[in-house]
C-alpha positions as CSV (number, residue, x, y, z in Angstrom):
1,X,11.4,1.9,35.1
2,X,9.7,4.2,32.5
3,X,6.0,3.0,33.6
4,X,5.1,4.1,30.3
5,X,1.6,3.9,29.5
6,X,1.0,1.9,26.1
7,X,-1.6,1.4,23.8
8,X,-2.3,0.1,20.5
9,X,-4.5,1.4,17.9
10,X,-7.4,-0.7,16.9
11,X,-7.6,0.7,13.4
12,X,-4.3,0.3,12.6
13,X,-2.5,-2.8,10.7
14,X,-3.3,-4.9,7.9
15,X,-6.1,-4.1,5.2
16,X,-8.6,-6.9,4.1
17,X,-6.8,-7.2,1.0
18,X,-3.9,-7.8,2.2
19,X,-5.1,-9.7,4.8
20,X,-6.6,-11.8,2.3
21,X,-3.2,-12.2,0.6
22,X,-1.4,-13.4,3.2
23,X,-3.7,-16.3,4.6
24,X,-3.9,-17.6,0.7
25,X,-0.4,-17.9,1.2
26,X,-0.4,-19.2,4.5
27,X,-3.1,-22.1,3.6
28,X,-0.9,-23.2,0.1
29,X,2.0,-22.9,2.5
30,X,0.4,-25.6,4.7
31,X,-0.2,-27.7,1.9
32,X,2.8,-27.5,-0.7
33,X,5.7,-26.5,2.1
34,X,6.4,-23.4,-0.6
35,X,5.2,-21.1,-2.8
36,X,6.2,-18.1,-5.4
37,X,5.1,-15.0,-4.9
38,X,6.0,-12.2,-7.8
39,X,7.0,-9.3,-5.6
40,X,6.9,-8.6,-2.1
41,X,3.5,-10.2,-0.9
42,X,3.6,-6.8,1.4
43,X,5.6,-3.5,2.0
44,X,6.9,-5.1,5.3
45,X,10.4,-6.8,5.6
46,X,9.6,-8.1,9.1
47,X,6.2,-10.0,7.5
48,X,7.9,-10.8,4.5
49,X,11.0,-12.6,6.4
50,X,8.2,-14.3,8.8
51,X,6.9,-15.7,5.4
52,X,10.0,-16.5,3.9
53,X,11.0,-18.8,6.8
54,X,7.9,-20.7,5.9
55,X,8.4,-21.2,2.8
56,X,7.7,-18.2,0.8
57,X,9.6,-17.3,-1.9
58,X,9.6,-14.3,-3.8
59,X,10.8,-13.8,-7.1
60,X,10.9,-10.9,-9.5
61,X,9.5,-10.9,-13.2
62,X,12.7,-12.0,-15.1
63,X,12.8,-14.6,-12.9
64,X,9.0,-15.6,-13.2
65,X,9.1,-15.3,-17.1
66,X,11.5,-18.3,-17.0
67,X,9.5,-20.4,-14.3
68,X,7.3,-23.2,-15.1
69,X,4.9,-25.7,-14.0
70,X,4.4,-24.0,-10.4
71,X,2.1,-21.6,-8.1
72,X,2.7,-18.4,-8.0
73,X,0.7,-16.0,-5.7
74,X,-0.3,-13.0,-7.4
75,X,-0.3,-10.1,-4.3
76,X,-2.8,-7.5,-3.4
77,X,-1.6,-4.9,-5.4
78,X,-2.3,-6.5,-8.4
79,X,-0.6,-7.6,-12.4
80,X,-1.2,-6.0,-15.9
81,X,-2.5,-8.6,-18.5
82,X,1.4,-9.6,-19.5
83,X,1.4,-11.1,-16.2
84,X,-1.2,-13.7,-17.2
85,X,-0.3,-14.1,-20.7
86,X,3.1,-15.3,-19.2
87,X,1.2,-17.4,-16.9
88,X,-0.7,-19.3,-19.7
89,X,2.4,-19.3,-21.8
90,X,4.4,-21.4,-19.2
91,X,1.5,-23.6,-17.3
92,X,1.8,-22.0,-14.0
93,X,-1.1,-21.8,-11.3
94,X,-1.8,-17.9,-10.2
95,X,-3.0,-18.0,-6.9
96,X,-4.5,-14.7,-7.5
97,X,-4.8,-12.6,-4.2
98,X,-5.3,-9.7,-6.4
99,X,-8.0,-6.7,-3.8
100,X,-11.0,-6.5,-5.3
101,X,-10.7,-2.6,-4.9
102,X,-7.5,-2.8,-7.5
103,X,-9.5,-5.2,-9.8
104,X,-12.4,-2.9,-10.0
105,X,-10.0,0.1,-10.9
106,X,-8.4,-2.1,-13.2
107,X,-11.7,-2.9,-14.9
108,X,-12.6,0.8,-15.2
109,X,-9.1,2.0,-16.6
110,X,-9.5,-0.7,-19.6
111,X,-13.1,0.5,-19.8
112,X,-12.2,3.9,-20.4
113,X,-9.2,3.0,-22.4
114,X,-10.8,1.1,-24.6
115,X,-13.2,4.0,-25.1
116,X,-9.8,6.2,-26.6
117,X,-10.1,8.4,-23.6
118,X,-6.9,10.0,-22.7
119,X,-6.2,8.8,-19.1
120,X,-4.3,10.3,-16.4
121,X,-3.5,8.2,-13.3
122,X,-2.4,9.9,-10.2
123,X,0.1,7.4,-8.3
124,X,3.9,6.6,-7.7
125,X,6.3,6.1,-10.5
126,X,6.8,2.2,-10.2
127,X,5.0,1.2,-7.5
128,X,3.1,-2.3,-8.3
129,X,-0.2,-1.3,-8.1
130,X,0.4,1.2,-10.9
131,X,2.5,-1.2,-13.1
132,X,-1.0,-3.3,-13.1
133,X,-3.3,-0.3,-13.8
134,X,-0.8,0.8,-16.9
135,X,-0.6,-2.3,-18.2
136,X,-4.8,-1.9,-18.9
137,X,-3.8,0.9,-21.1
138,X,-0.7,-0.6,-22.7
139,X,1.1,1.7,-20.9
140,X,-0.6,4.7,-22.7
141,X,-2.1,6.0,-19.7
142,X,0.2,8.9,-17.9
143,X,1.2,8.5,-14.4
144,X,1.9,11.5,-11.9
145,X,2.4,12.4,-8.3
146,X,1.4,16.3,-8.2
147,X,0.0,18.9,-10.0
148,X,3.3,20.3,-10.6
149,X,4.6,17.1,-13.1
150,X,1.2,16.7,-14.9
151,X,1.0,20.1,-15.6
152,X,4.7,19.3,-17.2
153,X,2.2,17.9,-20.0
154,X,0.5,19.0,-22.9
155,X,-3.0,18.7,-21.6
156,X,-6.1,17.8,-23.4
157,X,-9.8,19.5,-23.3
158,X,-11.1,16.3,-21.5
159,X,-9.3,14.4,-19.2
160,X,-10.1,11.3,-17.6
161,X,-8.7,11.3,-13.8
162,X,-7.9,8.1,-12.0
163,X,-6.0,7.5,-8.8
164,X,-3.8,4.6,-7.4
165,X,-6.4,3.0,-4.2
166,X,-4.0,4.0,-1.6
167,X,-3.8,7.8,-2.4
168,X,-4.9,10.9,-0.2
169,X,-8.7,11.8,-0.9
170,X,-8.1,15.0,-0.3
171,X,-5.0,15.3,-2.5
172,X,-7.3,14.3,-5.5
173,X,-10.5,16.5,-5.3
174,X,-7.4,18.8,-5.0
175,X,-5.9,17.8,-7.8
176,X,-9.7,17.6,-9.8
177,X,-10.6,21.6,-8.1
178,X,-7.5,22.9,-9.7
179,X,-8.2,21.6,-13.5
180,X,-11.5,22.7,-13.4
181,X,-10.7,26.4,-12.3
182,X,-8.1,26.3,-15.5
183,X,-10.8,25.5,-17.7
184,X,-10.4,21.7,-17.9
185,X,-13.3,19.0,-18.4
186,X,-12.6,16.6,-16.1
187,X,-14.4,13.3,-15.7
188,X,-12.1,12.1,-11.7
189,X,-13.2,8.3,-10.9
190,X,-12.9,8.3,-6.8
191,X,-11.2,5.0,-6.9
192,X,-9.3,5.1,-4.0
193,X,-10.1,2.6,-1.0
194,X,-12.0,4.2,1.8
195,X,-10.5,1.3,4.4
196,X,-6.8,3.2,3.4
197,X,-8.4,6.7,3.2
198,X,-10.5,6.8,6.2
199,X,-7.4,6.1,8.4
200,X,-5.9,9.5,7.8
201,X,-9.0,10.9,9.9
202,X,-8.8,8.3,12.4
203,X,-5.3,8.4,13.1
204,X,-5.6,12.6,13.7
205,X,-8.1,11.5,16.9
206,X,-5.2,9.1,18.1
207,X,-2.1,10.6,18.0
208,X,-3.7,13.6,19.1
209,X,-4.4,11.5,22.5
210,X,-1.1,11.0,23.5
211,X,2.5,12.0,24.5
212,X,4.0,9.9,22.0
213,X,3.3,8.1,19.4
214,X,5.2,5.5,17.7
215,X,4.4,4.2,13.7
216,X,5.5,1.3,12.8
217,X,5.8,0.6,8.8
218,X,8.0,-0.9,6.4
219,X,10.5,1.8,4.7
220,X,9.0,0.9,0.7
221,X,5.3,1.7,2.1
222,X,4.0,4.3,0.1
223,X,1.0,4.3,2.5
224,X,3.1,4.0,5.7
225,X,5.0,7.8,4.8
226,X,1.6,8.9,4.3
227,X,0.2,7.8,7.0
228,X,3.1,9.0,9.2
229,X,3.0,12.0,8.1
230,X,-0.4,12.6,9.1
231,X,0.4,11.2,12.6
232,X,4.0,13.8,12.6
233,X,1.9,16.7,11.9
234,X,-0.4,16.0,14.4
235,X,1.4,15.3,16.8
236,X,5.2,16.8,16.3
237,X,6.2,13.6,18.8
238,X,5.9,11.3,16.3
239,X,8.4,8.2,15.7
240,X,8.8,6.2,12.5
241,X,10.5,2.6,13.2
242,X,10.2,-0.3,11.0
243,X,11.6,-2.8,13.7
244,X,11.8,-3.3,17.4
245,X,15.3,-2.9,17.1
246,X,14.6,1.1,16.4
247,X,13.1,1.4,19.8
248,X,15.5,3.7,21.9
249,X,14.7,4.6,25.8
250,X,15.6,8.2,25.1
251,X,12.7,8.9,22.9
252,X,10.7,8.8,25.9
253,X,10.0,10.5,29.3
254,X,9.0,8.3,32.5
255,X,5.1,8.1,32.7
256,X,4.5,8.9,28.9
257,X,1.7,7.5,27.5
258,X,2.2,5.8,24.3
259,X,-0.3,5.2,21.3
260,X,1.0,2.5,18.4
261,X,0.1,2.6,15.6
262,X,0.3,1.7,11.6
263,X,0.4,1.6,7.7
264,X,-1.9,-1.1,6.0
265,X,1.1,-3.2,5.5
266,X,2.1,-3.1,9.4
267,X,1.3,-6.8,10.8
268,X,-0.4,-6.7,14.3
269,X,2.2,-9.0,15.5
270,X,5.2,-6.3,15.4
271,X,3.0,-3.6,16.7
272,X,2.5,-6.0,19.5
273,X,6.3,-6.5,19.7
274,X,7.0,-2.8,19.9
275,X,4.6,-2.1,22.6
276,X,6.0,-5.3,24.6
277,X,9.4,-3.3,24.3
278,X,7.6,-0.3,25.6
279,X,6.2,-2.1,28.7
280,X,9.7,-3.5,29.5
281,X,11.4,0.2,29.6
């Protein structure tokens, strides 16, 4: 017996908005016995199979532009106008679970777009999120993930700065500091969500209180390697898993104590399966 000591991290597992995602799925779920969902309804395999096994089913967009006639849940993350358009063309029901933090950027991008502002939007390549805050541009605006690529561009006087929600705070005004020193006017909307940001402090005071920590995360969670990486350089002990199956006795030391924790797409349920694991070593 390990004896390990194991705890949980209170701050740690789903946001609201994807919190809020999930049980609009759950209730239409109760009612209908299925549902569409355009995209992974979360970065989380484990959630998303949980789902699936009730009834969830998740399509991708060539597959929703020939769908009619149904619900489809829109996820957290969020949809450019296209996505609706579609939607009207072919008389399906968006069940839209879209975070109101993502809708407000959203709003703000058009605003500024529709203003002929040149916009620059510091995010991941791809990722949904950013999809639905190009799409407000017509895909005009330019994405980037470091100083490095956007100043691969021809920059204007003026630049409008925007981030994707679940960004590093400090990695902007970083990002903001440096174009000002070079001269640049730069107008940076602090749109990222202070629920995903705040965790990066948080998490320092946690890992930092144990031997061990484990973080649990899906693999295609842009926030989850952030946040781990926070927790690894705090405390060098630091172990990523995405399932319980990960879990190895070696990675621990009779009496450790053990803090578990999360990305914003981590369910509560397979942090409490990991530290049930823990408790059985």
């Amino acid at each position: 017996m390990y004896n390990l000591n194991v705890q949980i991290d209170p701050n740690s597992g789903f946001c609201f908005g994807v919190i809020y995602a999930i049980q609009m799925a759950e209730d239409i779920l109760d009612e209908q016995g299925y549902l569409y969902c355009l995209g992974d309804i979360v970065h989380n395999d484990e959630e998303v199979e949980r789902l699936e096994k009730r009834g969830l089913r998740i399509i991708d967009y060539e597959t929703y532009k020939n769908l009619h006639n149904e619900h489809v849940l829109i996820r957290a993350h969020g949809e450019p106008p296209s996505t609706y358009q579609i939607a009207l063309e072919n008389n399906l029901n968006l069940i839209d679970a879209s975070c109101p933090v993502v809708l407000k950027l959203q709003n703000r991008i058009k605003t500024s777009y529709d203003k002929q502002e040149k916009i620059y939007i510091y995010g991941k390549h791809g990722h949904a999120e950013v999809k639905g805050l190009l799409g407000q541009t017509n895909n005009n605006a330019v994405v980037f993930e470091n100083i490095d690529e956007l100043l691969q561009h021809e920059l204007p006087q003026n630049i409008t700065l925007y981030s994707q929600t679940t960004k590093s705070t400090n990695s902007f005004y970083n990002i903001k500091n440096y174009l000002e020193e070079k001269g640049y006017v730069v107008d940076a909307n602090d749109t990222i969500c202070r629920q995903v940001s705040n965790r990066d402090k948080d998490l320092r005071t946690f890992a930092n209180r144990f031997d061990k920590i484990v973080f649990v995360s899906g693999t295609k969670s842009s926030n989850g390697k952030v946040l781990y990486q926070v927790c690894k350089d705090t405390n060098p002990n630091t172990y990523f898993v995405s399932k319980v199956e990960e879990l190895s006795p070696n990675m621990f030391s009779p009496g450790d104590s053990v803090g578990i924790c999360g990305a914003t797409s981590t369910p509560m349920w397979l942090m409490e399966n990991v530290r049930d694991v823990l408790l059985a070593y």
